[in-house]
DRENTORZA-88510 format. One line per 5 residues: number of its first residue (from 1); for each residue x, y, z of N, C-alpha, C, O, CB. Coordinates in steps of 0.2 Angstrom, whole numbers, plus 5000, padded with zeros to 4 digits. Each point is the difference from the previous one (the first is absolute). Glycine has a CB too. Example, Ala and Ser with C-alpha at 12.3 -4.5 7.8 and 13.67 -1.06 7.14 Angstrom:
<recs>
1 = 5066/4972/5039/4996/5006/5000/5004/5006/5000/5005/4999/5003/4986/4995/5003 ~ 5007/5011/4990/5004/5006/5001/4996/5005/5003/5003/5006/5001/5003/4991/4989
</recs>
This chain:
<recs>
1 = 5032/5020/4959/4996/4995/5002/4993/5003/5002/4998/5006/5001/5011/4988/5004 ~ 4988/5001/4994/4990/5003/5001/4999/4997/5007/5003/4995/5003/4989/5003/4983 ~ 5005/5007/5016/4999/4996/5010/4991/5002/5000/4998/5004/4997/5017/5000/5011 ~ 4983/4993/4996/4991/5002/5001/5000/5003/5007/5003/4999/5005/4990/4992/4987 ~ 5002/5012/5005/4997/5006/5005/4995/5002/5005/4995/4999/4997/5008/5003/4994
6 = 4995/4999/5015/4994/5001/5001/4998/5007/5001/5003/5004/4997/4999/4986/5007 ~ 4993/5012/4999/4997/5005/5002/5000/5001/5008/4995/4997/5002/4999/5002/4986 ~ 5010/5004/5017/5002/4999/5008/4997/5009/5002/5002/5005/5000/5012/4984/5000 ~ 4982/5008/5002/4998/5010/5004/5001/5004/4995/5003/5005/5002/5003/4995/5008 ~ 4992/5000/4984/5001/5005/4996/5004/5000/4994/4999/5004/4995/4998/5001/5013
11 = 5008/4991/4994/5005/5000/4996/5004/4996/4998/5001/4997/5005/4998/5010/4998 ~ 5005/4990/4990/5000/4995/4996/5006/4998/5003/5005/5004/5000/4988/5000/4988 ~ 5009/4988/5014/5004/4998/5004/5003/4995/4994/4997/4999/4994/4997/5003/5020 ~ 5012/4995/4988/5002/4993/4997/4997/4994/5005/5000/4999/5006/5011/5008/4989 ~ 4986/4989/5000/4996/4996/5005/5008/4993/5002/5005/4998/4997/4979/5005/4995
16 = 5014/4996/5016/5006/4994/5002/4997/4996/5001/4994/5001/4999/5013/5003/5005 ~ 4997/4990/4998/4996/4992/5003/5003/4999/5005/5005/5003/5001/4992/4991/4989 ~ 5001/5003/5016/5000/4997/5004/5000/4991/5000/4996/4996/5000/5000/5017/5003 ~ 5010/4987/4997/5002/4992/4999/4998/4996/5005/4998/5003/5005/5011/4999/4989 ~ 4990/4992/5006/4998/4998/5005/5005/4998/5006/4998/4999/5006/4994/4998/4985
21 = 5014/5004/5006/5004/5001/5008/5002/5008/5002/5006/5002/5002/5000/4984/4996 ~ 4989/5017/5000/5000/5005/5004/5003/5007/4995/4999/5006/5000/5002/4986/5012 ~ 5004/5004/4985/5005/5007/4997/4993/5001/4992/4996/4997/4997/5023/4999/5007 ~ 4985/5013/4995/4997/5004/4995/5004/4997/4995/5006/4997/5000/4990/5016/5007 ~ 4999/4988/4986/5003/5000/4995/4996/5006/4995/4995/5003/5002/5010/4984/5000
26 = 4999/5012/4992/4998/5005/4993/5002/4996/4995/5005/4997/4999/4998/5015/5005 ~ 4990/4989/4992/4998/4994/4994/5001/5004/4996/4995/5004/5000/4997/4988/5003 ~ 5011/5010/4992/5002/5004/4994/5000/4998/4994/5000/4994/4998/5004/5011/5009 ~ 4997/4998/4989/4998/4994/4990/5005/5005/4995/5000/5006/4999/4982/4989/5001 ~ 5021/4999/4997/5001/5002/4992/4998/5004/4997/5002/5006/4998/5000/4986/5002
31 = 4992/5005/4999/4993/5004/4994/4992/5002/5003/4998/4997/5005/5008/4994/4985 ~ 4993/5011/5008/4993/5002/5003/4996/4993/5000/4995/5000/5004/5006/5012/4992 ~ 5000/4984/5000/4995/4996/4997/5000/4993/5005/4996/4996/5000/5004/5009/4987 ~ 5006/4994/5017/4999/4995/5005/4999/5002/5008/4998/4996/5004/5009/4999/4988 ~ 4995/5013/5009/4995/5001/5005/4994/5002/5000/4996/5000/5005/5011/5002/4997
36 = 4990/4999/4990/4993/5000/5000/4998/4990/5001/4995/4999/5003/5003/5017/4988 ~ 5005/4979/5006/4998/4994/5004/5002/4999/5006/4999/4994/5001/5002/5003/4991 ~ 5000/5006/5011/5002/4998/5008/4992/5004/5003/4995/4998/5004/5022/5002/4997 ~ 4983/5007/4997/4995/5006/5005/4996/5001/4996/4996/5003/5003/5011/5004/5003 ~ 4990/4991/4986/4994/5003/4998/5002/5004/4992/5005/5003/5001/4991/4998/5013
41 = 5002/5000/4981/4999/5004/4997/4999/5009/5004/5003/5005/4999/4994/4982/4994 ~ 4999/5012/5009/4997/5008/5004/5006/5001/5005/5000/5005/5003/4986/4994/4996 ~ 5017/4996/5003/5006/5001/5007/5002/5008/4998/4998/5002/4994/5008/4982/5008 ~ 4999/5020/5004/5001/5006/4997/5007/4998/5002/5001/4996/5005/4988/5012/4995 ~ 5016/4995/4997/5008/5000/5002/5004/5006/4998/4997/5005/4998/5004/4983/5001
46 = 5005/5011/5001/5006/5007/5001/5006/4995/4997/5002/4995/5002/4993/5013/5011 ~ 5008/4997/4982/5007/4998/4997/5005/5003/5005/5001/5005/5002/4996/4995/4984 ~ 5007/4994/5016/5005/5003/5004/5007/4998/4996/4999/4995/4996/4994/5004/5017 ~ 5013/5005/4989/5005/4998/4998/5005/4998/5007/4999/4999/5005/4998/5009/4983 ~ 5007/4992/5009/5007/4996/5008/4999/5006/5006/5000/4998/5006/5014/4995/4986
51 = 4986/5012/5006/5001/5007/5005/4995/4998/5002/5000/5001/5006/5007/5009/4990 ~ 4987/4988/5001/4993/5001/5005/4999/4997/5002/4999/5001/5006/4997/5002/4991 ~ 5005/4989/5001/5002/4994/5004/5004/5003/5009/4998/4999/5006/5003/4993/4978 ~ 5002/5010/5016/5006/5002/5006/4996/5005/5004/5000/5000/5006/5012/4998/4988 ~ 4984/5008/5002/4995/5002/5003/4995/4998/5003/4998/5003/5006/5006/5000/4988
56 = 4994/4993/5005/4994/4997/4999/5000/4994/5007/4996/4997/5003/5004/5006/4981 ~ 5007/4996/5016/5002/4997/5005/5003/5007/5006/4999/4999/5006/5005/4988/4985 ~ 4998/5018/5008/5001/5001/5007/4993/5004/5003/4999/5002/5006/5015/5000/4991 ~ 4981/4998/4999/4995/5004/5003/4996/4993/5003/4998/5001/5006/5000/5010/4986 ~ 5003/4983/5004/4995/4995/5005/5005/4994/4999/5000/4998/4994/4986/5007/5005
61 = 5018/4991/5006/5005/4998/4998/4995/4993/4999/4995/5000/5002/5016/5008/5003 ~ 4992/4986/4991/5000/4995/4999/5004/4994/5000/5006/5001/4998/4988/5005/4999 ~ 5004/4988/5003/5006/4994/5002/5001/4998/4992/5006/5000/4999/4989/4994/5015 ~ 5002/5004/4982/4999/4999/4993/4998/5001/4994/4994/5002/4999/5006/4995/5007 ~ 5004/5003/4988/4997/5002/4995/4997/4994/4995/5003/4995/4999/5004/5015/5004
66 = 4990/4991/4995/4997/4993/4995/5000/5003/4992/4998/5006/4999/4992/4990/5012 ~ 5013/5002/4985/5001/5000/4992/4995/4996/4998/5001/4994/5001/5011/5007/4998 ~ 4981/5001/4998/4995/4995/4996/5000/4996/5003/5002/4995/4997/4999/5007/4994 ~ 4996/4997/5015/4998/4996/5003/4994/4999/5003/4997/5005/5003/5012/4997/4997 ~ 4988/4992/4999/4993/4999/5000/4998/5003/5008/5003/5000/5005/4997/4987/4986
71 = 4993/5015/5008/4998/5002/5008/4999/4993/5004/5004/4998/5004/4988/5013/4993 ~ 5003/4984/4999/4999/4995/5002/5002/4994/4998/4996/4996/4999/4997/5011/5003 ~ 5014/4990/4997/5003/4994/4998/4994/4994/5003/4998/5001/5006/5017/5004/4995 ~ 4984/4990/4993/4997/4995/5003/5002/4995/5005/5005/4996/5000/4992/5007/4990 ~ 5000/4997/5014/5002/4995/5007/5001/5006/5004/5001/4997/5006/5006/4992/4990
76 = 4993/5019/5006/5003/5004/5002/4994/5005/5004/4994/5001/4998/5017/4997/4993 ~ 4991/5004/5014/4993/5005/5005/5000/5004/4996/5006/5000/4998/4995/4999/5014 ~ 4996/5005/4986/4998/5009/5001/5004/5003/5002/5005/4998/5003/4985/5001/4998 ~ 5010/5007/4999/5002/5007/5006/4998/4998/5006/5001/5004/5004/4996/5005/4990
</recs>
């Protein structure tokens, strides 16, 4: 899976969301080309596989995972 990325104090993070009722999620993608429609062409990300995924979760845990899933569904808030 492709997940995006930020840049946190120096160093390249997996980027989360914050839902609107409070719990974390992780927006991750199939292909590159529908997270670059969600985050940008220039967006930056990381190929994770299931072990990273679980990783990835015990360093920063989260409530949700999202499969190609729009950031912004029409009718829907933001981050």
């Amino acid at each position: 899976m492709y997940a995006p990325t930020i840049d946190l104090d120096g160093a390249t993070r997996i980027r989360m969301h914050e839902m609107r009722d409070g719990r974390t999620a992780l927006f991750v993608y199939s292909a590159i080309d529908r997270l670059e429609e969600q985050y940008g062409d220039d967006a930056r990300w990381v190929l994770l596989g299931v072990d990273d995924l679980q990783h990835a979760f015990e360093q920063v845990p989260y409530d949700l995972l999202f499969l190609d899933r729009e950031l912004h569904p029409e009718g829907a808030r933001g981050e």
